[in-house]
N, C-alpha and C positions, 0 to 999 in steps of 0.2 A: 087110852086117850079117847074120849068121848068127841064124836062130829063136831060140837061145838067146842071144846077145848082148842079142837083143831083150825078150826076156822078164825077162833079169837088171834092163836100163833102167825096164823096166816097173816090176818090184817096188820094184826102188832111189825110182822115181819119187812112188810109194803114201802107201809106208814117211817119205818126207817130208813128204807131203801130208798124210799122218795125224798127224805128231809139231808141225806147224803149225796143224792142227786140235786139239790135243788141247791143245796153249797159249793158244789163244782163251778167250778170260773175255767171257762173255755172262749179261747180265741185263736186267731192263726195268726201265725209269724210271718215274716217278710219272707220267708222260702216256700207258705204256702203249706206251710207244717205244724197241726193241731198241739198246743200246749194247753195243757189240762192240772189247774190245782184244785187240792179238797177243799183248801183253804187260801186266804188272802195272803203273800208272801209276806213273812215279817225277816228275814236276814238272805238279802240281794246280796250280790257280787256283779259290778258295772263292769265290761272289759273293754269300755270304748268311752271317749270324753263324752261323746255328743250321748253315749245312754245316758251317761250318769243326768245331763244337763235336760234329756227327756224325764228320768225318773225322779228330780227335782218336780218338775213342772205338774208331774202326773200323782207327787203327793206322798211320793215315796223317798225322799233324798234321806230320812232319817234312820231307814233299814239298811240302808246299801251299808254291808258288813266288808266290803272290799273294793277298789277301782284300781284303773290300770293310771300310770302318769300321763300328767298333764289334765288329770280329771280336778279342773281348776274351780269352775262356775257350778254354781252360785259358791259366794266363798267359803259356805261351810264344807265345800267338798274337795276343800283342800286337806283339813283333818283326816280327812276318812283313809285307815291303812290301804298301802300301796302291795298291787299282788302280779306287779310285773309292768310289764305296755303292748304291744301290738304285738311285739319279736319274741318276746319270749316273757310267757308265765308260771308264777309259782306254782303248780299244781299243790304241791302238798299244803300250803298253807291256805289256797285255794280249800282244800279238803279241812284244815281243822279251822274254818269257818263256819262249817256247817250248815253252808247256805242251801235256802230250799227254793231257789233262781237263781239263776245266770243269765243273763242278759247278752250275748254276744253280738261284736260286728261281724258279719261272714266276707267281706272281702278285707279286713283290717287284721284280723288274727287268725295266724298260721294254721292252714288245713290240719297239721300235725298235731298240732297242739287240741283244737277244737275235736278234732278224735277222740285224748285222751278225756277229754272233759264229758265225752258221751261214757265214757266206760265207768264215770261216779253215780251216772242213772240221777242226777237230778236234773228237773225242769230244764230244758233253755231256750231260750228266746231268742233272733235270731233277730238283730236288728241293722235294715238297710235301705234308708230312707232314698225314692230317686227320683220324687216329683215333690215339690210341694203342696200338694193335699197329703202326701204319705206321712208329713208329722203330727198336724193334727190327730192321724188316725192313730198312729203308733202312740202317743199320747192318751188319746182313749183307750186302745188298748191296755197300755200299764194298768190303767186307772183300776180296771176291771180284774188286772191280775193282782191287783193291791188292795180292790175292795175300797179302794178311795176314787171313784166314778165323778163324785159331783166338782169335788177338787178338779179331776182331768179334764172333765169336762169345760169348765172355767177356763183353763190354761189354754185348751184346743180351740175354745169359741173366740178366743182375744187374739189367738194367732190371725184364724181365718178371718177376722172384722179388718186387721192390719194388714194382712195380705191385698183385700179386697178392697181397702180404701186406697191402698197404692195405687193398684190397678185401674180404678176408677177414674183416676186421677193423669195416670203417667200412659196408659198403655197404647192411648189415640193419638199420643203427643208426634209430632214430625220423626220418623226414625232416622236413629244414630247408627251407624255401623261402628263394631265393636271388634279390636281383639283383645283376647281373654288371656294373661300369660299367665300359666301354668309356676311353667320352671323358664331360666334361662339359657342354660347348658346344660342337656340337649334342649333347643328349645322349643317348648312343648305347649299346648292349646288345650279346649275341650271342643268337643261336639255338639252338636245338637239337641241329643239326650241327655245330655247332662245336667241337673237341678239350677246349674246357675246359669248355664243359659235360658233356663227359663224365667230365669229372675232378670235376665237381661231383654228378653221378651219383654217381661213383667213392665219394664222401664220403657217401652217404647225405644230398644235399641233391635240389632240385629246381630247377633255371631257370625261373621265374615266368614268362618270355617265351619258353619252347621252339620255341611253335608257332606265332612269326613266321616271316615267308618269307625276306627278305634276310639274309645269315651276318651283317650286322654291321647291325641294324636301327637307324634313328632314330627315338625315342620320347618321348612325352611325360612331365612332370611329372605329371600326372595319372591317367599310365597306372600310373606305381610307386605315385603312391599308391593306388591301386585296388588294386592289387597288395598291396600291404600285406607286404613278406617280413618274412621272419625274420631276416634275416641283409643284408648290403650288403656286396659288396666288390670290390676293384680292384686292379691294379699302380700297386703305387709304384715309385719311380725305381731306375733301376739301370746298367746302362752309361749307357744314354742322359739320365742325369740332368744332367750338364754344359750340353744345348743344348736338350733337350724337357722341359717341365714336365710327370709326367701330371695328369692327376684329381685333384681334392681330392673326399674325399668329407665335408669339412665341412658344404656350405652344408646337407645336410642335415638338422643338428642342428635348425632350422627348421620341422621336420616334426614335434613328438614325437611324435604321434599313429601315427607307422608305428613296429610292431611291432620294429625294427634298431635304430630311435635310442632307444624305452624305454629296450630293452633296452642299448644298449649294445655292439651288433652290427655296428658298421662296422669292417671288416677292411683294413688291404692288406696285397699280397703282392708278394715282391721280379719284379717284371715281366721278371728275364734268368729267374727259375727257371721262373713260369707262361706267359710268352707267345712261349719258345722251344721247340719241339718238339723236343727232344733227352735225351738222359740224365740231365740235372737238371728235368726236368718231373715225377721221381719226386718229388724234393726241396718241390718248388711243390706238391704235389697232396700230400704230407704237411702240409704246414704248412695249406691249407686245410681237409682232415681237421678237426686239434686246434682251428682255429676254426671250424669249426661244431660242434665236441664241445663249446667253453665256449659256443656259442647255445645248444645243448641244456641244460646245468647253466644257463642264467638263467632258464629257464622260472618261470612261476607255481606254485607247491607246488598 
């Protein structure tokens, strides 16, 4: 082989090595964990509603080759074959999908299980949204693992306008003090860090229980009344209304003495728009907005 032969080999060499490099789609996941495709995912597996309702938005809803129940929204994603829910997944048919991503929740499905899903060596993505800027991004992210970008991009820029014109709007407004219920037996709150208290931020209210420590604390009876909010509110049913009851925030008409029931202040809100972190968490964080706009209008003259 002649110097120049050699050299030609070389460049020829490069020149592929770079056009392979330059197809690579690289981004990091919500754990802060490099996910690296050759190529743009064409047969997803969603293991959480709110990816599927991300990977919708991000341009992808037509790949997702599997999702786990209750993977409802947008309605074509009700078709899409079912490969378990949070407690337990099909692996094997997981496996004769063939997918070349997975998409996972890391506090929605079982450590056990997301084990065995490392040991097929395909891609996974690690999805755990805990602020709202985090969907936007996760959104564009897809976009990039989908190689459908200008789509994601679209959907991320219409969140953040709707977010922002909330905010604009609500977040100077006179503060509401809020409690947040969870569950009702045991009954339970959020904190401070939690994405909807910042939506309740967002609304010019205040989480009464901010500055507990645990994200989903258990609280007494006596702590809200102490608290005394202005406001009370929770998810009412929505996919999951067929098998999970949530909350009633009845039993607390029991209480008149707290400032909510005077007034009049017990809210719910559709639980798929507030307690999904995806592009209808605009939709959830409006409608809590206009109800603490009519707490404000009950006040005492």
């Amino acid at each position: 082989m002649t110097l120049r032969h050699f050299l030609t080999l070389t460049f020829i060499a490069a020149a592929i090595f770079a056009s392979v490099q330059a197809e690579a789609l690289t981004v990091t996941d919500d754990t802060g964990a490099t996910v690296t495709l050759t190529a743009p995912a064409q047969r997803i597996v969603s293991l959480a509603p709110h990816v599927t309702e991300l990977l919708f938005a991000a341009g992808g809803g037509a790949r997702i080759v599997g999702a786990v129940s209750y993977s409802d929204y947008p309605p074509q994603a009700q078709t899409i074959p079912r490969v378990g829910d949070n407690k337990s997944l099909d692996l094997e048919r997981i496996v004769a999908m063939k997918p070349d991503l997975i998409v996972v929740w890391r506090h929605g499905n079982a450590m056990r299980q997301i084990d065995r899903l490392r040991e097929l060596h395909v891609p996974l993505f690690f999805s755990e949204p805990h602020r709202l800027d985090d969907i936007p991004v996760t959104i564009d992210k897809l976009g990039i693992l989908l190689g459908t970008s200008a789509e994601a991009n679209r959907a991320s820029d219409a969140f953040r306008r709707d977010i922002a014109g909330l905010r604009t709007r609500y977040s100077n407004r006179p503060p509401v003090s809020v409690f947040y219920q969870v569950w009702d037996d045991p009954l339970m709150t959020l904190n401070g860090t939690h994405i909807i208290s910042e939506v309740i931020d967002l609304c010019g209210g205040h989480n009464v229980f901010t500055d507990l420590k645990p994200l989903v604390p258990t609280i007494s009876t006596e702590a809200v009344l102490a608290a005394d909010p202005e406001a009370i509110v929770t998810a009412t049913p929505g996919a999951t209304s067929s098998e999970h009851a949530l909350p009633s925030l009845d039993t607390w008409r029991k209480w008149p003495s707290i400032k909510a029931v005077a007034r009049g202040n017990l809210f719910g809100i559709d639980g798929d728009l507030i307690n999904r972190p995806t592009p209808r968490l605009a939709l959830g964080a409006a409608t809590l907005c206009e109800d603490l706009e009519v707490a404000r209008t009950r006040r005492p003259k």
